[in-house]
Each structure stands twice: as structure tokens, then as C-alpha cells.
C-alpha positions in Angstrom: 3.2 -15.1 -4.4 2.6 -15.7 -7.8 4.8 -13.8 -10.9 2.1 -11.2 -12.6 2.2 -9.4 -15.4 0.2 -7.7 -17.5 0.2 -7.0 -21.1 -0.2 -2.9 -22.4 -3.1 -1.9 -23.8 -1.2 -2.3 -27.5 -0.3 -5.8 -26.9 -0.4 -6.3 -30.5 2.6 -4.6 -31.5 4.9 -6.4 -28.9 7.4 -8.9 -30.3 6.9 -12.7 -29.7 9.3 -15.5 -30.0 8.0 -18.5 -31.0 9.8 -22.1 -31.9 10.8 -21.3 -35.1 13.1 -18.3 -33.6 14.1 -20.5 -30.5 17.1 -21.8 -33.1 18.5 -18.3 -34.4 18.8 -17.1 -31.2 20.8 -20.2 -29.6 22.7 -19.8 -32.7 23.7 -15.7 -32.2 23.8 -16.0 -28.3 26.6 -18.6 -29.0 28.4 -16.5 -31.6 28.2 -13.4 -29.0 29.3 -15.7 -26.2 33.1 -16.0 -27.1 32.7 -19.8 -26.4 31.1 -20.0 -23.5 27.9 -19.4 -21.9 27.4 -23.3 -22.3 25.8 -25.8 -25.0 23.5 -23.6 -26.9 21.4 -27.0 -28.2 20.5 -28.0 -24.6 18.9 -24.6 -24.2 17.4 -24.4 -27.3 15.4 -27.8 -26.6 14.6 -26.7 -23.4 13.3 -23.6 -24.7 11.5 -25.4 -27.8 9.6 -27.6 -25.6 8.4 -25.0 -22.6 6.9 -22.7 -25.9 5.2 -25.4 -27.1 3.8 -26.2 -23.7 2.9 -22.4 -22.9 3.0 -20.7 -26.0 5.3 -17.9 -27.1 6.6 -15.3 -24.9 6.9 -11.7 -25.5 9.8 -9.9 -25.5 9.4 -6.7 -24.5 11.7 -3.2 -24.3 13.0 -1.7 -21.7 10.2 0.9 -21.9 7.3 -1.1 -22.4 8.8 -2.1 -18.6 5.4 -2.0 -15.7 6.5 1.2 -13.1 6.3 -1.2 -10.4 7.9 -5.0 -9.7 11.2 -7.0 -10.2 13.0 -7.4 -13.5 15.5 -11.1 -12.7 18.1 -12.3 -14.2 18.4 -16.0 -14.2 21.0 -18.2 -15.7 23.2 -21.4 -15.2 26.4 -21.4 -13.3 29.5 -23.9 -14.1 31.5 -25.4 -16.1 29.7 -25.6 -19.7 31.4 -29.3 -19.6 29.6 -30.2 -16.9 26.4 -28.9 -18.1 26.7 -31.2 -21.2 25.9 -34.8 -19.1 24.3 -32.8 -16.7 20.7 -31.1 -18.3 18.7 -28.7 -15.8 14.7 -30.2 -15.5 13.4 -26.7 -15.9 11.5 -27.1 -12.6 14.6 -25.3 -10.9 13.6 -22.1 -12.7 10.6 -21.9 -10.5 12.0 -22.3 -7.4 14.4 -19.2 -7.7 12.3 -17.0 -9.0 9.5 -17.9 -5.9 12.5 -17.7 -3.7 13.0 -14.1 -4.6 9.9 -12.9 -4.8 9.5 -14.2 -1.2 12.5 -12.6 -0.2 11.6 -9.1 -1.7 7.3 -9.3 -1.7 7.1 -8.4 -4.8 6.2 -10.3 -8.0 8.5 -11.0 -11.0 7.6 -9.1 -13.9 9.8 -9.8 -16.3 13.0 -12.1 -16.5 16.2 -11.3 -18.4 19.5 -13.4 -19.4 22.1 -12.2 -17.3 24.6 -12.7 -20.3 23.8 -13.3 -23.8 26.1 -16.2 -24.2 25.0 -19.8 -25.2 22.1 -21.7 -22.7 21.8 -18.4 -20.9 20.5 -16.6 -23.8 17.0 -19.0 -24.1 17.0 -20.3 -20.3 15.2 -16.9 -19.3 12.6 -17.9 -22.0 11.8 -21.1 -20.4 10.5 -19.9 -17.1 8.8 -17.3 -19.3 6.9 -19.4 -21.1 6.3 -21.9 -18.1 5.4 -18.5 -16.0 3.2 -16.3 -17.8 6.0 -13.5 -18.3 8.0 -11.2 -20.6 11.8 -11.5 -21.2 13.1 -8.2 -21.2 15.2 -7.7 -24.2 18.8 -6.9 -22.6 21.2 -8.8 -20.5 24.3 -7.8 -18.4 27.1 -8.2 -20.5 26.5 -7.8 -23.9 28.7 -11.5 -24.3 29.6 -14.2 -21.9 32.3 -13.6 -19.1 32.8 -16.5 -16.6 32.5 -14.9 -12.9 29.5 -13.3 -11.6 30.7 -9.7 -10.9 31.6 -9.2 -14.4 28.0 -7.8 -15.1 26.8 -4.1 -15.6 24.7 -4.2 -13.2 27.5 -5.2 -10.7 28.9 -2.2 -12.5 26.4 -0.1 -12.2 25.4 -0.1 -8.7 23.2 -3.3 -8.4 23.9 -5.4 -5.8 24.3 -9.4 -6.8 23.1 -9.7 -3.2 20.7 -11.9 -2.5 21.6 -14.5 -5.0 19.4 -17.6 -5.3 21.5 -21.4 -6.4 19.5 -24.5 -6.5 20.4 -27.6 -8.3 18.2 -30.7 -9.9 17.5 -32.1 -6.8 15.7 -29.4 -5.1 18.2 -28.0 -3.0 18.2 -24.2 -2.8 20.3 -22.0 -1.0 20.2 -18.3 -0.5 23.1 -16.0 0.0 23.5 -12.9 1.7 27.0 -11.7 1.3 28.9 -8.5 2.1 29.8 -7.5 -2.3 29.7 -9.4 -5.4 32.9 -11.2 -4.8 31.9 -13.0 -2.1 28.4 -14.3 -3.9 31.3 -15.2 -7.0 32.8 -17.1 -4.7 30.1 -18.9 -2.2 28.2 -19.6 -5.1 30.4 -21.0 -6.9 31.2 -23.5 -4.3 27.9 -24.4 -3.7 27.7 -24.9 -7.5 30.6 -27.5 -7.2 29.3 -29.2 -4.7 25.7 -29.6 -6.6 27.8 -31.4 -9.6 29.2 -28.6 -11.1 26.3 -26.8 -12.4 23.3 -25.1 -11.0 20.6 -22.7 -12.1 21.0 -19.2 -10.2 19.0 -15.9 -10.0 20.6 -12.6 -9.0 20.8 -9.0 -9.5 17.2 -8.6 -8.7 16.0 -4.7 -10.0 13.1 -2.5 -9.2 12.3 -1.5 -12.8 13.1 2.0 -11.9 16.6 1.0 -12.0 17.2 -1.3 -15.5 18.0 1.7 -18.1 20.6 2.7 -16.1 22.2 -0.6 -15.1 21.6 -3.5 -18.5 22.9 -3.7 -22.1 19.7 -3.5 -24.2 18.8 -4.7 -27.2 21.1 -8.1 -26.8 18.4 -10.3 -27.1 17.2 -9.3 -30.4 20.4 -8.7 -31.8 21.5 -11.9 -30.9 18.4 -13.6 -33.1 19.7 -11.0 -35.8 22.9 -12.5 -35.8 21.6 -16.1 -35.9 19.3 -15.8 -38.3 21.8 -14.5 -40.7 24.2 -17.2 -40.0 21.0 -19.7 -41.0 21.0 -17.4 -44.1 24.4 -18.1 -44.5 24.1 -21.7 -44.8 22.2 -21.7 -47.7 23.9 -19.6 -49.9 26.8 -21.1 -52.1 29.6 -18.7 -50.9 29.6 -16.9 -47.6 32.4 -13.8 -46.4 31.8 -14.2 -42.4 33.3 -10.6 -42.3 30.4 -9.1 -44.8 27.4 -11.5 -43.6 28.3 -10.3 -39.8 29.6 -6.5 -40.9 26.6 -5.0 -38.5 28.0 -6.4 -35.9 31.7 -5.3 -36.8 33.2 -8.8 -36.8 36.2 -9.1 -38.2 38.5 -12.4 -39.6 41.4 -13.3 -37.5 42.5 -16.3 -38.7 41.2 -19.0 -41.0 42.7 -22.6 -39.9 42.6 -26.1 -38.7 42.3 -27.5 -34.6 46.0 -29.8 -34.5 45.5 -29.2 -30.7 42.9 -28.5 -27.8 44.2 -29.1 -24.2 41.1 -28.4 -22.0 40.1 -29.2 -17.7 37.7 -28.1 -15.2 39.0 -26.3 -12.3 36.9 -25.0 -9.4 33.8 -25.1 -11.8 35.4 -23.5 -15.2 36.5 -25.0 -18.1 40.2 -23.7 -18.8 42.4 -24.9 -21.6 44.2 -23.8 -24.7 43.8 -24.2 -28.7 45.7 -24.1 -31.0 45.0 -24.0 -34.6 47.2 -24.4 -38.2 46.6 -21.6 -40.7 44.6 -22.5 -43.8 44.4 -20.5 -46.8 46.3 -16.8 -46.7 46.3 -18.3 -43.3 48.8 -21.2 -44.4 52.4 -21.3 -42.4 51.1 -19.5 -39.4 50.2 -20.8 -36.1 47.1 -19.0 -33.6 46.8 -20.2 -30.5 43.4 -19.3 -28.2 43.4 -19.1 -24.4 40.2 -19.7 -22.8 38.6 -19.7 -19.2 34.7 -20.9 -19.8 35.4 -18.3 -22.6 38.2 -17.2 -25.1 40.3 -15.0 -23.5 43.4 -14.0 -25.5 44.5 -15.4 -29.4 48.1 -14.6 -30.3 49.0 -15.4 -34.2 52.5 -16.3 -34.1 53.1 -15.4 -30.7 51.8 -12.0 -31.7 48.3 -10.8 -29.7 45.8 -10.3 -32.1 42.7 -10.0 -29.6 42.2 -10.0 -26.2 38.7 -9.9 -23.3 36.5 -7.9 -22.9 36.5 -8.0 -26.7 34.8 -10.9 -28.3 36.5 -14.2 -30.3 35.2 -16.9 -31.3 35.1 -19.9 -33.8 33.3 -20.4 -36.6 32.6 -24.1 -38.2 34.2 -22.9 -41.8 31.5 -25.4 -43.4 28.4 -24.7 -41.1 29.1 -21.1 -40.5 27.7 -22.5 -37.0 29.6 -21.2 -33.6 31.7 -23.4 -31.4 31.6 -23.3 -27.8 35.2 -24.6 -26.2 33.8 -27.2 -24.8 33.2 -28.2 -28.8 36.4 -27.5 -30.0 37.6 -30.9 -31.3 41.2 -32.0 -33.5 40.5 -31.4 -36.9 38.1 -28.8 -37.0 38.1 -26.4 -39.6 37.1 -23.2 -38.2 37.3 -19.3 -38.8 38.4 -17.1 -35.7 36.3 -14.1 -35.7 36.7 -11.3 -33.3 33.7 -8.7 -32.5 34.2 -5.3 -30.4 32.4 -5.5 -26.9 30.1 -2.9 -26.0 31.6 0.1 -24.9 30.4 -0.1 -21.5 33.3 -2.6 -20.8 36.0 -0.2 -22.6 35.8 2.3 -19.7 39.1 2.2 -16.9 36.6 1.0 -14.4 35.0 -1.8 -16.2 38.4 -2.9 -17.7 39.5 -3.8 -13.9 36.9 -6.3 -13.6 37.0 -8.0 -17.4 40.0 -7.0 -18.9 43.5 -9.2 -19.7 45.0 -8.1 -16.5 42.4 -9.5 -14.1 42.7 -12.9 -16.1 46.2 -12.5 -14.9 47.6 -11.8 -18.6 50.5 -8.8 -18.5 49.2 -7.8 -21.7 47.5 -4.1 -22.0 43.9 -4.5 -23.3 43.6 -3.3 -27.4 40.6 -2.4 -28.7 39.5 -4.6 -31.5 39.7 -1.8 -34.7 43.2 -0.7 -33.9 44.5 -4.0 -33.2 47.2 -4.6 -36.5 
């Protein structure tokens, strides 16, 4: 069964990304993915080259949606240092999505990132382009997290279950599992045994059942973000805090990388930063936790941001994001932290993502009120 779709009578006024805005929106998803989400220039490329093949793809609304067919997420699963010596083909993007829509007998209608973070953001617009099909314009997180169940669609109702994992050399394997833990944990074992990385698709929706269960609008806000931070690198003299004040980001520390101690363990990259203050920053000390993603930054000992709300680095020249797998001795960088949507500031969604599930005895503080 082949993925349909077909374009509304006013095709003319939907969006279409093209090359050109391929490299804003690597840029933003890797700003909004708190480090992870992995390298945002492998996904870019890959994106790049399947629009140039197929031409650009629309990117459509949650309510420019067909009544009828699946709406899948797809995305990479691992370590984001794996993923850097180990680059997908693209041809594995096929195989999940005709996998599912054998499974369910229904065509794909439109893909979606399943987070907005790094290669995860433009991987849904390479079997787009290769496919003949929208990207929706809305993800499941709003950010990156590392563990599948840490989605609002998990959230929301929507079963992970069945959950596609295939790897480079055309191995495919489809899980049925009993809840969302169990297709974390399954698939991420299959993902370690593949090399450490693997493409996935999961969370398949009737479209009868996105508004109530994504995060819309990521997707273009994520280009917004990049393409101000292109903006940015023209101009003379840049405040991050201004150029990104839409987004409510906010300057946690201004410094220089003296350490980074970083491993991968059962298919995350974990590890620590830590980072001399510069400027008004000068004499103080931050230090950044991070699993896949940054997870907690303490200035002096002192928390000063902490999951589900976003941080993330800055290249203080560049204005460019870095993901921790980029974090390198030397760096000069600006910490910036971002408030998460508020879907993850509710009691239920703050069991899943916040500092105590990461095992942190540390109650979570929202962003604004955070001294």
C-alpha cells in the first residue's frame, strides 16, 4: 500500500520548505533540543539532498489535516555519538512507514517529528520529500527528551504500540508490547544491538486524534528561531536574550568549556560539563548534567535550571547551538535556558520528564521564578 495524500483545493496558500529553509530549521530544532536530538548537519544534508531529488514538501496545520488516514511520527533512536560515524541511508524511512501502513491498512498521510530536537526535526522531511507527503507542523515534545515515553502523545492517551526499528542493513523489527515502557526498553535494545542507532516509527494516530494528543506549531517555530539566529550572525553585536525574547530565553551563564566528561551507556550519551565564567560571569563556576540532553546546570553548586525546561549552549561567536556530543575544551559558549511548554508543567507530566525521574532529589523550578 502506497502513502496517498492529497493536496486541498487551496493548495496555494500552504507553506513549503524548500533547501534554502532546510538550514534554519536544523539550526532552531537544535537550539530547542537542549543538546540532543542528534547532529543537526547530518539531517540537514539528508534533508537538502531528498528536496532536491523530490522537490519541496508542504508543511501543513493541524487543520488542513485529511478526515481519514495515519499521521506518523518517525525519528532516530540512540546515542547522538553514535549517529555521528554512523549516517542513516534514508532508504530506512521507507521501510517503517510501509511496515505500518501494512500493519494498520491504512495509508500515511502525513509524517511528523516526534521531537523537535536536532536530526529529528528534518528526518520527517526526508521521507516526505522521497514520498509524496506533508509534514505536519507539530511534534511530541516541544524539545528533545531521551526515552520514548516522554512524548504527549504517550501522555495523552496514544499508545507507542506498535513501534517499527530498522537499521541500515534492512533489518526491521516490530513490537508489540504491553505500555510504553516496555517499547522504551525493547527498542532500545534492539537499537544497541543494530550499532547503536536506528530509524523508528511510533505513535501512529488516526487524524481524529492529533489536536488533542501533539505540540503544534514546533516546526515552524523552530525555522523561526533559526532563522533569526542566521540573522544574528550578520549583525555586528548580538543580545541572545533580546534576538530569542519570543521564545522567552533567558542568559544563564556566559563562560568557557575547562571540562567535558562524556560516555555511552545502554544507547545514551551521559556526561557532565563544566564551564569557567566569562564576563559578569568571571570567578564563577556552572556545571551541566546531561543524558542525550542537558538535564540540570548548577552555578556554583547553586541550581539554576532543571528538565523539562530547556538549556542549552550557544557558540558565543557563531550564535550557533551545541549539541553535547559537540561540546569540546575551550569553547566559548552562552548557556541559555527556554521555558518548556506547559503541557510538561502539569503533576502528571512532571513524573515522566521531570528532575526526579532523572533520579535528581531536586524539586523541578519553573524557568521565570528560578533566582
Amino acid at each position: 500500500m502506497n502513502a496517498t495524500w492529497s493536496r486541498p483545493k487551496e493548495a496555494s496558500k500552504i507553506r513549503t520548505i524548500d533547501v534554502d529553509e532546510t538550514s534554519d530549521l536544523a539550526v532552531g530544532a537544535t537550539l530547542f533540543g537542549a543538546g540532543g536530538g542528534g547532529d543537526p548537519y547530518i539531517g540537514q544534508l539528508m534533508a537538502r539532498d531528498a528536496i532536491q531529488r523530490h522537490g519541496a514538501v508542504p508543511l501543513i496545520s493541524i487543520d488542513e489535516l485529511p478526515k481519514r488516514g495515519l499521521v506518523l511520527p518517525v525519528a532516530m533512536m540512540g546515542a547522538p555519538t553514535v549517529l555521528v560515524e554512523k549516517i542513516p541511508s534514508g532508504e530506512e524511512l521507507g521501510r517503517v512507514i510501509e511496515t505500518m501502513q501494512a500493519y494498520f491498512e491504512q495509508p500515511v498521510v502525513a509524517v511528523m517529528p516526534a521531537e523537535i530536537g536536532g536530526i529529528n526535526a528534518t528526518i520527517p522531511f526526508v521521507a516526505a520529500a522521497t514520498l509524496g507527503l506533508p509534514v505536519l507542523d507539530a511534534d511530541g515534545m516541544g524539545r528533545a527528551f531521551p526515552e520514548i515515553p516522554m512524548c504527549s502523545m504517550s501522555l495523552s492517551g496514544v499508545l507507542a504500540n506498535p513501534m517499527v526499528v530498522t537499521d541500515e542493513k534492512g533489518n526491521v523489527v516490530t513490537l508489540r508490547t504491553i505500555d510504553d515502557d516496555w517499547s522504551e526498553r525493547l527498542s532500545r535494545t534492539a537499537t544497541v544491538a543494530m550499532g547503536g542507532a536506528s530509524i523508528i516509527a511510533l505513535y501512529a494516530m488516526q487524524t481524529q486524534q492529533v489536536p488533542n494528543a501533539v505540540i503544534p506549531a514546533s516546526v515552524s517555530r523552530a525555522i523561526d528561531a533559526g532563522r533569526r539566529l542566521r540573522q544574528a550572525r550578520q549583525a555586528t553585536a548580538v543580545d541572545v536574550e533580546t534576538l530569542l525574547a519570543p521564545f522567552g530565553a533567558k542568559l544563564l551563564f556566559r563562560g568557557r568549556v575547562t571540562d567535558v566528561l562524556r560516555r555511552t551507556v545502554a544507547g545514551f550519551a551521559r556526561g557532565q560539563a563544566t564551564l569557567a565564567g566569562l564576563d559578569a560571569d568571571r570567578g564563577d563556576v556552572l556545571t551541566l548534567d546531561f543524558q542525550n540532553e542537558h538535564l540540570i546546570a548548577r552555578r556554583n553548586d547553586r541550581v539554576c535550571a532543571t528538565v523539562p525546561d530547556l538549556i542549552t549552549l550557544l557558540d558565543a561567536e557563531a550564535h550557533l547551538p551545541i549539541t553535547t556530543e559537540g561540546i569540546a575544551y575551550g569553547q566559548r559558549v552562552d548557556v541559555l535556558g527556554l521555558p518548556c511548554d506547559p503541557f510538561w508543567r502539569t503533576p502528571q507530566a512532571l513524573a515522566r520528564v521531570g528532575p526526579a525521574y532523572f533520579g535528581y532529589s531536586l524539586p523541578y523550578q519553573p524557568l521565570q521564578t528560578t533566582p
